[in-house]
LOTORLO-659779 format. One line per field, with one value per residue (C-alpha): x negated, y negated, z negated. Coordinates in steps of 0.001 Angstrom, whole numbers, plus 500000, padded with zeros to 6 digits. Layout:
BEGIN
east [X,...]
north [Y,...]
up [Z,...]
This chain:
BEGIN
east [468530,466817,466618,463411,463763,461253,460060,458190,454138,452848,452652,449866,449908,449387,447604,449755,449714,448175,450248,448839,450451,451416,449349,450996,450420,452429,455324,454385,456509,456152,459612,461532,460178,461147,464718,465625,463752,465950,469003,468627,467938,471186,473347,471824,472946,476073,476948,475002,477761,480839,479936,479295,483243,484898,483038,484231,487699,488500,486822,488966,491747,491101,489897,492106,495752,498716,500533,503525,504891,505197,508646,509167,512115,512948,514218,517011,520064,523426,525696,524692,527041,525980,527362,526898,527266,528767,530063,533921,536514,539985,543069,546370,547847,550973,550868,554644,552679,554234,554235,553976,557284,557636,557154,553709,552426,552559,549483,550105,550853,550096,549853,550321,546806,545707,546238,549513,552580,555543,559400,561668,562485,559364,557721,554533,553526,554991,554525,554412,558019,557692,557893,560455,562522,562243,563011,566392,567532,567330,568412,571378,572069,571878,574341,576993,576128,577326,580673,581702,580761,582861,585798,586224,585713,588505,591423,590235,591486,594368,595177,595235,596997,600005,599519,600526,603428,604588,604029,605956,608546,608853,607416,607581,611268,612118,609981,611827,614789,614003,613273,616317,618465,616660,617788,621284,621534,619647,622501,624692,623407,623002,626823,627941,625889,627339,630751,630080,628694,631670,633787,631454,631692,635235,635107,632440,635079,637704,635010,635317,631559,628549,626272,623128,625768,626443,622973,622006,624429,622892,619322,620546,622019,618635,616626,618852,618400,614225,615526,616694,614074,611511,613346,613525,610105,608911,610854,609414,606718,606798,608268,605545,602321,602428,603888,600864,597710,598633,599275,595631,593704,595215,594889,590711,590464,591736,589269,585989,587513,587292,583779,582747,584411,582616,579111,579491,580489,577533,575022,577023,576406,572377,572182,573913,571871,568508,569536,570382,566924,565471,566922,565571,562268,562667,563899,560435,558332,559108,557574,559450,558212,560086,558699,557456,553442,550591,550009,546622,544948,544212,540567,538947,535524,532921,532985,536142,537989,540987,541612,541471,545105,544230,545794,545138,544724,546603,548084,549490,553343,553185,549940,549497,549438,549731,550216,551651,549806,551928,549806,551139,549678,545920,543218,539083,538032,534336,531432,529381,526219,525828,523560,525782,529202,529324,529123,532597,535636,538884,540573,537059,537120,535759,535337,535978,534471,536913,536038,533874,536674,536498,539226,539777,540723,540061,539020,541939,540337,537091,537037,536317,535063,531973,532875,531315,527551,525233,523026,526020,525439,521938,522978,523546,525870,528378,532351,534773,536503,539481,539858,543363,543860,545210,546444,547539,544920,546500,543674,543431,543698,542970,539451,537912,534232,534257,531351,532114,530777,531508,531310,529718,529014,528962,526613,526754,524414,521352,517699,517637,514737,514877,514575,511690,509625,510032,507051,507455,504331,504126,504306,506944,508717,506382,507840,505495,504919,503257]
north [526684,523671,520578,518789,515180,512062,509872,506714,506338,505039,501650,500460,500273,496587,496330,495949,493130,493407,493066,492981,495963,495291,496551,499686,503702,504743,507565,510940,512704,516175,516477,515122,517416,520404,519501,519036,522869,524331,522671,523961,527715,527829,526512,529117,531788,530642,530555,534194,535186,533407,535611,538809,538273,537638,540378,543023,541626,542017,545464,546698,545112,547127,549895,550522,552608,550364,549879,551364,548293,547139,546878,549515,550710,553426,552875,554440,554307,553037,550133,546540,543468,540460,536951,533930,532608,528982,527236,526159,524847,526042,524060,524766,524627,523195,520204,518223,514484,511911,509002,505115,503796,500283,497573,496569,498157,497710,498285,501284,500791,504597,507627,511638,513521,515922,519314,518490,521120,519214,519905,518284,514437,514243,510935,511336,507286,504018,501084,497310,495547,492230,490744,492808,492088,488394,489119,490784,487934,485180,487539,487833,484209,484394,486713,484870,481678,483668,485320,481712,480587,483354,482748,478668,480132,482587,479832,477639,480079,480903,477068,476271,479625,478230,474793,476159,477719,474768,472826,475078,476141,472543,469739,470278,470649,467741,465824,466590,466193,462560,461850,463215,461048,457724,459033,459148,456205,454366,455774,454401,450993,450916,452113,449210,446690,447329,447443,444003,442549,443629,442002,438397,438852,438337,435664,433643,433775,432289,429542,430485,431766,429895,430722,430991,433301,435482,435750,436661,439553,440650,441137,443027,445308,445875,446074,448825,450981,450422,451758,454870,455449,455018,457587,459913,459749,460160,462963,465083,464151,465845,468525,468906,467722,466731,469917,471871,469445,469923,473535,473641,471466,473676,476876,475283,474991,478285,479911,477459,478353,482168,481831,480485,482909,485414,484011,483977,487248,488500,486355,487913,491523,490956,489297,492333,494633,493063,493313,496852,497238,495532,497562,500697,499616,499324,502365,503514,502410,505117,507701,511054,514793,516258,520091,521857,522734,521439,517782,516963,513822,513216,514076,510464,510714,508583,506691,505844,502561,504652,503060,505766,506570,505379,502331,499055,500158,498175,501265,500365,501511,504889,505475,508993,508747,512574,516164,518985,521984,525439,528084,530885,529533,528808,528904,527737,524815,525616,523640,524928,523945,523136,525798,528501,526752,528025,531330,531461,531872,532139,535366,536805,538203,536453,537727,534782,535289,534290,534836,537661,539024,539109,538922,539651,536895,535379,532490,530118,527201,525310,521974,520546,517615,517006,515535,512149,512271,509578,509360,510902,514120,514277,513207,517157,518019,520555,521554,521926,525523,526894,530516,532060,534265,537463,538334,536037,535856,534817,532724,530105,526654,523584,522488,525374,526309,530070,531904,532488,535273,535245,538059,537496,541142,544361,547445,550756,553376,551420,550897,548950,547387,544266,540719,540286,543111,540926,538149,536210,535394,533264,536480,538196,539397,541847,544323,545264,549145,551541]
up [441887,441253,443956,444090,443437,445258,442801,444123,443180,439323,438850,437098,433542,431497,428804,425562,423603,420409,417174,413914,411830,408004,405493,404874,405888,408995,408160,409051,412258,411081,408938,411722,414432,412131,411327,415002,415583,412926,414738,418077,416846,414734,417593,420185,417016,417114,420776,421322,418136,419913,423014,421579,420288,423234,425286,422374,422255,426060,426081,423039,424887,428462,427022,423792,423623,423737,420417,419043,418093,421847,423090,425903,428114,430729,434024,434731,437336,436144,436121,436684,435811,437275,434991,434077,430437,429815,426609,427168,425068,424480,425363,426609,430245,429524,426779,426003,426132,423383,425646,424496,425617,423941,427414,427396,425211,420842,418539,416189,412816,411542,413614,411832,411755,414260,413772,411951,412314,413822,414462,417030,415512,413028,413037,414302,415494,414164,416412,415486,415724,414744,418379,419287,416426,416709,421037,419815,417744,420395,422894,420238,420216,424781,424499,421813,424512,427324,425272,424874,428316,429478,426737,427791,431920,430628,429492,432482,434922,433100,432926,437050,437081,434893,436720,440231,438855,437070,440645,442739,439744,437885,439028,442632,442688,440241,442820,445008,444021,442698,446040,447679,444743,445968,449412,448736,446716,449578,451946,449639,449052,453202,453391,450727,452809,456019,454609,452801,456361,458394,455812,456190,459362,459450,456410,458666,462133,459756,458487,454442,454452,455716,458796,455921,453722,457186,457850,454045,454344,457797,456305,452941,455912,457670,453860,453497,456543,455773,452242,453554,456695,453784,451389,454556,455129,451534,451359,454418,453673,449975,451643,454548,453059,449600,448347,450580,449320,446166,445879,447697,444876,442632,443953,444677,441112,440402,442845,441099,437877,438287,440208,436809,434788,437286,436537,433349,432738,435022,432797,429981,431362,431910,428250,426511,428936,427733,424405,424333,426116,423255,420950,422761,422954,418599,418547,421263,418570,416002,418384,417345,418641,421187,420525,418038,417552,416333,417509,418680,419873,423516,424292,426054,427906,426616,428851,429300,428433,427013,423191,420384,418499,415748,413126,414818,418213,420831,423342,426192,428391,428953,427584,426236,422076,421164,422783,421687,423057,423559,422039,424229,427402,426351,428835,428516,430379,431311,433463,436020,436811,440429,441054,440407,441442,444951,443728,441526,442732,441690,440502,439662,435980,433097,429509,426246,422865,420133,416785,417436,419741,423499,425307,428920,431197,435131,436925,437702,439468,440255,440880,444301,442186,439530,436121,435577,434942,433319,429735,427872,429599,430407,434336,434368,437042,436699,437700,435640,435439,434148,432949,432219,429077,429941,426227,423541,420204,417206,416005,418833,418354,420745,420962,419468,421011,422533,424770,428324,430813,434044,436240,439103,440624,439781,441329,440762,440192,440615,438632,435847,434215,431310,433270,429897,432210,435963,436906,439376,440976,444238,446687,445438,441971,439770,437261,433783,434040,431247]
């Protein structure tokens, strides 16, 4: 259909200007005007040719047999098994972990290849010991400080010991009885000086002595009675408080002396405790196997911050450095996409290629969890699943790549057709029939 367009009336024409041509014949048009014919009658060739193809190629395809070489199949009733196929890795359920034990932590010096077979006691890590080394030997020299500490705290308390036995057994009793001597011989002298005053007392009535002489002879009579109240005294009170103070300073220096001797022997017991810790932690850094097995690296994510066992690396307390995996309980270790995760569940039964063997096995576990996602995995989000090995395969090792299906249902007697021969179209699911 063709829609008629307005134009808008002529406009008048103007006269061109006049330009003087050269002095030469004008071209002629006519080669021009046959090339472009020519053109234009090959193209509409062409196009009729391109059409008369097509129409004959969709009739032979309508109208034509099918070929034998077409892949075909019959629909028939019988078993279905419903699965799902994952990649997993094997590994083992129960692993004896070689732990770093050396406090905080020691850089590793050489470390025994994976895959290596081990017995109980082989060497399988050596850790750095200088620092530890040089720790023991002034923790040597803290504890030969203490042993004398202790030794000098030792014959101090056995010194006050023997000096409050030589108070009360020696020098106690010669004290006291100096003291009791200057007692008696201040009795004495008191006894002679009374005697020697009655008899100037009787020399001064019959005039031969002076008054002064009388008097002298009274006051050597009173010196001696102070004499002997001052002997009495000294000697109660050696008897009553002397004797008491003393055996009290001694028995206090006794007690400080064996508080020492105590201290020291606790600061004795925490040197030689440290010490033998230090010489634990050199004996923790030749790292020994505690099984037997093949002894296999840890596996890090990458992305974790977990250093690799390797020479050089710094590891730190308690850090795993190796495991020994026990072959007899191996099991796959799978991921599930998120799609199909809610419909696995444990104790449904799985089958894992080995080798081009399949053996039998079940689902253990799913994680409640995702793995980690980011660039390393393609942010793909999936759960980690365990299978269980029903029967033992002599040629499994840790880390090894098998093929996992997962059976997810299983129908009986029912059609069958390829999933190749289903379409999917927006109303519904179309099957490819002969």
């Amino acid at each position: 259909m063709t829609v008629p367009v307005e134009t808008s009336a002529p406009l008048p024409l103007q006269p061109r200007p006049e330009v003087a041509a050269p002095e030469k014949h004008a071209p002629s048009t006519t080669p021009r005007r046959w090339l472009a014919g020519w053109k234009g009658l090959l193209l509409g060739l062409a196009g009729v040719v391109l059409a008369f193809g097509l129409g004959t190629s969709l009739w032979r395809s309508l109208v034509r047999p099918p070929s034998p070489d077409l892949l075909t199949h019959v629909a028939a009733r019988g078993e279905l098994v419903v699965t799902i196929a994952e990649k997993g890795t094997l590994e083992s359920s129960s692993n004896e972990k070689i732990k770093c034990r050396v406090k905080g932590g020691s850089t590793v010096l050489w470390v025994i290849e994976t895959g290596t077979k081990v017995k109980p006691g082989d060497v399988v890590v050596r850790l750095d010991t200088s620092k530890i080394e040089d720790s023991i030997t002034q923790q040597r020299i803290v504890v030969e400080t203490a042993r004398g500490n202790v030794k000098i705290s030792e014959a101090e308390v056995a010194t006050n010991r023997i000096a409050i036995t030589e108070y009360l057994e020696g020098t106690f009793p010669s004290e006291l009885a100096t003291k009791e001597k200057e007692l008696v011989i201040a009795q004495s002298q008191l006894k002679t000086a009374k005697n020697q005053l009655e008899h100037s007392e009787r020399l001064f009535r019959k005039g031969y002595i002076s008054r002064l002489q009388f008097a002298t002879q009274i006051d050597a009579v009173r010196h001696a009675e102070l004499e002997v109240d001052v002997k009495q005294r000294e000697l109660e009170a050696l008897r009553r408080f002397t004797k008491e103070k003393t055996l009290k300073d001694l028995e206090g220096k006794l007690a400080a002396a064996e508080a020492r001797l105590a201290a020291y022997q606790a600061e004795l017991e925490l040197a030689e405790a440290k010490l033998r810790r230090e010489e634990e932690q050199l004996k923790n850094c030749t790292v020994r196997s505690t099984a037997s097995g093949i002894v296999i690296y840890p596996s890090a994510a990458e992305w974790s911050d977990t250093p690799d066992i390797k020479e050089g690396a710094v590891v730190r307390e308690d850090q795993v450095l190796l495991m020994i995996p026990d072959l007899n309980k191996m099991q796959v270790k799978i991921g599930v996409h998120e799609s199909k995760v809610d419909r696995v569940r444990p104790g449904m039964p799985a089958r894992v290629k080995i080798q081009q063997t399949w053996v039998e096995g079940t689902v253990e576990s799913v994680a409640s969890v995702t793995r980690p996602t980011g660039w390393w995995n393609g942010n793909v989000v999936k759960y980690d699943t365990i299978i269980k090995l029903k029967e033992h395969h002599p040629a499994v090792r840790p880390g090894m790549s098998v093929a996992v299906e997962v059976e997810l249902a299983r129908y009986e007697d029912v059609v069958t057709v390829p999933v190749a021969a289903v379409v999917e179209y927006e109303d519904g699911m179309y099957c490819w029939v002969q």
